[in-house]
C-alpha positions in Angstrom: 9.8 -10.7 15.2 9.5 -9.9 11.3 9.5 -6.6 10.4 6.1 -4.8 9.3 6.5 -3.8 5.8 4.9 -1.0 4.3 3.6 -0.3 1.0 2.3 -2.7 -2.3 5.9 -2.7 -4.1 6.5 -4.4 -6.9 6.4 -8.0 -7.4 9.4 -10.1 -7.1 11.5 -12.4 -9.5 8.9 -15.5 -8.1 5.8 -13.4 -9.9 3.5 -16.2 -10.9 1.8 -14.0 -13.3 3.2 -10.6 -15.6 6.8 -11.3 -14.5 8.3 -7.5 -15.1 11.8 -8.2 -14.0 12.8 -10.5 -16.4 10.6 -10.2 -19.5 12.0 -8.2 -22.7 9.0 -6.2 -23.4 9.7 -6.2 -26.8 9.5 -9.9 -27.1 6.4 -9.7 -24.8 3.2 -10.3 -26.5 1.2 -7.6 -27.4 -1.5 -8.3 -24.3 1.2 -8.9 -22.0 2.8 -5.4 -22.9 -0.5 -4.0 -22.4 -0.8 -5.4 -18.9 2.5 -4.7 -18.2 2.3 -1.1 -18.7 -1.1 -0.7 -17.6 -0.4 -2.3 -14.0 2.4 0.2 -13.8 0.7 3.5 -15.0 -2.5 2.2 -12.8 0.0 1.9 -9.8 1.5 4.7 -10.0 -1.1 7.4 -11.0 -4.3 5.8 -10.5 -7.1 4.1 -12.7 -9.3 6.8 -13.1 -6.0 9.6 -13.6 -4.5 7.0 -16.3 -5.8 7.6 -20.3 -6.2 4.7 -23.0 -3.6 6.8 -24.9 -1.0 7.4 -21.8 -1.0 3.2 -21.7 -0.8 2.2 -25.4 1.9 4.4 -25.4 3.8 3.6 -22.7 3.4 -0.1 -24.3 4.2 0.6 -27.8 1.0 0.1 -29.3 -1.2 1.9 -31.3 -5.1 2.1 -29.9 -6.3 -0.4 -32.6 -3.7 -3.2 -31.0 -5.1 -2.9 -27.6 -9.1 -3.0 -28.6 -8.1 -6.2 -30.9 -7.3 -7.5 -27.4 -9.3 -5.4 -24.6 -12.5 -3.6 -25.2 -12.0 -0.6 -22.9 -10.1 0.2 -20.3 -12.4 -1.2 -17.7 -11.0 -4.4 -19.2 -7.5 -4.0 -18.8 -8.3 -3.5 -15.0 -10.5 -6.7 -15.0 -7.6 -9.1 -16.4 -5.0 -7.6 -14.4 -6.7 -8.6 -10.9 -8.6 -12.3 -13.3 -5.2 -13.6 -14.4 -4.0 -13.6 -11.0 -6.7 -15.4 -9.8 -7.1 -17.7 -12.7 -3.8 -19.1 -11.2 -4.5 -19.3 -7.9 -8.1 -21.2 -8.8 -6.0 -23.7 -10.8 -3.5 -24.1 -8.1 -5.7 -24.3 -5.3 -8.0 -27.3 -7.2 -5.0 -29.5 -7.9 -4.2 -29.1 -4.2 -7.7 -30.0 -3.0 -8.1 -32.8 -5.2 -4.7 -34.4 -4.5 -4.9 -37.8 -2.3 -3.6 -36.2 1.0 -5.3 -35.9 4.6 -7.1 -32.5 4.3 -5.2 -30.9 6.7 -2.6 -31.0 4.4 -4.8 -29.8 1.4 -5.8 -26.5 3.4 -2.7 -26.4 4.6 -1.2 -26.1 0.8 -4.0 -24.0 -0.5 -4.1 -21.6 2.4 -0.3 -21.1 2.0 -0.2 -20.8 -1.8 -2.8 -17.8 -1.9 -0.6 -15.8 0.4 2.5 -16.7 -1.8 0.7 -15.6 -4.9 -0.8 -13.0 -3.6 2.3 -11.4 -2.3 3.8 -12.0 -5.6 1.6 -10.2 -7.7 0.5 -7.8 -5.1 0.5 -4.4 -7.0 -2.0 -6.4 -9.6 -4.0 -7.1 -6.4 -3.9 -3.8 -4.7 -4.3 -1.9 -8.0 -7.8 -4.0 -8.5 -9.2 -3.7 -5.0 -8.1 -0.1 -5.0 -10.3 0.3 -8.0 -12.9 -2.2 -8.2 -15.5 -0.3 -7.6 -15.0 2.3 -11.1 -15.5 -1.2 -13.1 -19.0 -1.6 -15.0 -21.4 -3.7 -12.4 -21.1 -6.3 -14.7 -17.5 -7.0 -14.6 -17.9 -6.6 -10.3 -20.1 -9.0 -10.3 -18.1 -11.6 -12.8 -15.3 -11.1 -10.3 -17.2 -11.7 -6.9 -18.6 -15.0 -8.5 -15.5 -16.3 -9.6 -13.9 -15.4 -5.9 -17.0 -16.8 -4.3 -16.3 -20.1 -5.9 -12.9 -20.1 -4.7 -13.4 -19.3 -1.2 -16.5 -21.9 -0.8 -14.1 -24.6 -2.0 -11.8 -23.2 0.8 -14.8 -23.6 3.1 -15.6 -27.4 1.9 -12.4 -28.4 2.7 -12.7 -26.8 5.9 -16.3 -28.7 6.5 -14.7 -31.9 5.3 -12.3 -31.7 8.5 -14.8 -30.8 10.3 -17.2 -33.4 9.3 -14.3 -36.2 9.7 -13.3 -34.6 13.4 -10.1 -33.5 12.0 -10.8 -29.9 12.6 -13.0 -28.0 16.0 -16.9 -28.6 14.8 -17.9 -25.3 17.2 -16.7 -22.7 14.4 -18.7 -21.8 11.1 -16.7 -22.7 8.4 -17.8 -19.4 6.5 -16.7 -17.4 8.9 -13.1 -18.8 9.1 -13.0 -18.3 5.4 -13.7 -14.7 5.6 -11.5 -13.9 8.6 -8.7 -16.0 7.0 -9.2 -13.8 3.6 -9.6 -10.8 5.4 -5.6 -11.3 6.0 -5.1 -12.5 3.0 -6.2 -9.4 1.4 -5.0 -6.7 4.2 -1.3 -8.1 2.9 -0.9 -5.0 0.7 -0.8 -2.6 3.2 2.5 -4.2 5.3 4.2 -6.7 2.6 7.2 -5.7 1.0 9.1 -8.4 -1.2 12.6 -6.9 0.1 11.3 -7.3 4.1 12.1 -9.6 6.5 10.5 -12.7 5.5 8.8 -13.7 1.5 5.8 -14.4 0.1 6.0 -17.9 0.5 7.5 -17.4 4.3 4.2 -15.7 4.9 2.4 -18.0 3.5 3.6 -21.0 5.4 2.8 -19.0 8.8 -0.5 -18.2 7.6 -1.1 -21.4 6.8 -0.1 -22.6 10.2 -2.4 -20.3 12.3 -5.3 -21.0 10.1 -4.7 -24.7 10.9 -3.7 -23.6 14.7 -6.9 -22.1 15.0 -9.2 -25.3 13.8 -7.2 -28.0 15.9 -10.0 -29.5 18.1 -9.5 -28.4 21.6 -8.5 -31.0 24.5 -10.3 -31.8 27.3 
């Protein structure tokens, strides 16, 4: 049985986005240093705890540097939590528009948003954490964009079940929210140094997602 892992931790050498273990931050560019130390300071002390001045320094940037790039704070939260999903959106299309049956589609898109989730989970957890303190405008920029993704999760799940590939007596809407319910419970138990990785995950998750819509035998 794999062992529960507590805690967000921090995300491993296979971090898709804002890789901390192996960047100079020096070299880094200036937004990347910003969102380096931002993700940090927001981890570790909180959003609404952390100043504008506590970040640029911890960055080593002046204030003027970071509104060149980021117009307020609220800002800094967005694009930690966007650029994450950026990546995932761009993965997940390529995998949905490839030539293969779509079992195999869902199957790689269901299993790459648990790997790169778990990768960059203390970007995620720090967002969900504190989505809710960002400007209604910015909340609602993000639901959209994750709205988009998870109702091209759902067309591929009606395509299946349109083709007989996958059980027609479930809504497709609401296997996408109990499938991303899970997804997004992952930073309360995943720790990159537990029993089994991001991608390990991923490939179970994947499996009782697809599980779950074979069409039963009779």
């Amino acid at each position: 049985m794999a062992r529960i892992r507590e805690g967000t931790g921090n995300p491993g050498p296979e971090q898709t986005v804002g890789d901390q273990s192996t960047a100079d931050a020096a070299d880094e560019p200036v937004p990347q240093r910003l969102l380096t130390a931002a993700t940090r300071l927001f981890a570790e002390q909180g959003f609404e705890t952390t100043s504008v001045q506590q970040v640029v320094d911890a960055a080593g940037v002046t204030k003027g540097a970071m509104y060149h790039y980021f117009g307020s704070k609220d800002d800094l939260l967005y694009e930690i939590y966007a650029r994450v999903l950026r990546v995932q959106t761009a993965r997940m299309e390529s995998a949905a528009e490839a030539g293969d049956p779509v079992q195999d589609r869902l199957h790689a898109v269901a299993a790459d948003v648990v790997a790169t989730t778990a990768a960059n989970l203390d970007d995620t957890v720090i967002f969900f954490r504190s989505m809710h303190l960002l400007h209604p405008d910015k909340q609602a920029e993000v639901r959209a964009e994750r709205r988009r993704y998870h109702e091209r999760v759902r067309d591929l799940i009606e395509e299946g079940q349109r083709t007989g590939v996958f059980r027609g007596d479930k809504q497709a809407e609401l296997v996408v929210d109990f499938f991303f319910g899970a997804v997004h419970h992952l930073g309360t138990w995943f720790r990159p140094d537990g029993e089994l990785t991001g991608e390990e995950v991923g490939q179970h998750f994947a499996d009782l997602l697809l599980d779950s819509l074979r069409p039963e035998r009779t």
